[in-house]
C-alpha positions, 0 to 999 in steps of 0.5 A: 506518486500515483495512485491506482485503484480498480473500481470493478474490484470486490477489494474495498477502494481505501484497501486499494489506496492502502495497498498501492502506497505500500506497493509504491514503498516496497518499489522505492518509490517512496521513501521516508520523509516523503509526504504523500498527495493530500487525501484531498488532491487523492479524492478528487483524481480518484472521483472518490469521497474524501473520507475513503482516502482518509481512511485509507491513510489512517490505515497506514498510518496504524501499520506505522508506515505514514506519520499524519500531522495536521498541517503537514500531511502524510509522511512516509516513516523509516518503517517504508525502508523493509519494504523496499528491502523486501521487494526483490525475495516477494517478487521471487516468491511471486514468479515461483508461486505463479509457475506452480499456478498457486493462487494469488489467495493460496500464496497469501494464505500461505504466507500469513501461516508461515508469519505466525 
């Protein structure tokens, strides 16, 4: 698994950790029962404090997608498998909205609307 963040982003680093485990899950390349890099190993590739990484997994850990045990690490759980099932339609809705030169904020908008 490899961990991506873009430091000239206005999106906060732990957010970028977040989205890219779940980008990782909703390609299938992680599965459940996979461990994730230790939030030490993450840090240190990233040259970030350990404390961003570890917020980033307690997020995901919140959205039910990692189990974090001490001792263990972080486990992707059976909640990972929808998103890889998703993967396809949000890649199609993606290429529509880009056609119609929607924004990446309008889609997202959008999308949180149509959710509720």
């Amino acid at each position: 698994m490899l961990i991506r963040v873009d430091p000239a982003s206005e999106t906060p680093i732990f957010a970028q950790v977040a989205a890219s485990v779940r980008a990782d899950a909703a390609a299938g390349r992680l599965r459940s029962g996979d461990r994730l890099p230790s939030a030490r190993d993450v840090a240190a590739s990233l040259g970030v404090n350990l404390h961003t990484v570890l917020r980033a997994y307690q997020l995901l850990r919140d959205e039910g997608l990692v189990d974090m045990r001490r001792g263990r690490g972080a486990v992707a759980t059976d909640a990972v498998e929808p998103l890889a099932q998703l993967h396809h339609d949000i890649e199609a809705l993606v290429a529509r909205a880009r056609a119609l030169a929607l924004s990446p904020d309008a889609l997202a908008a959008l999308v949180k609307e149509m959710y509720r």
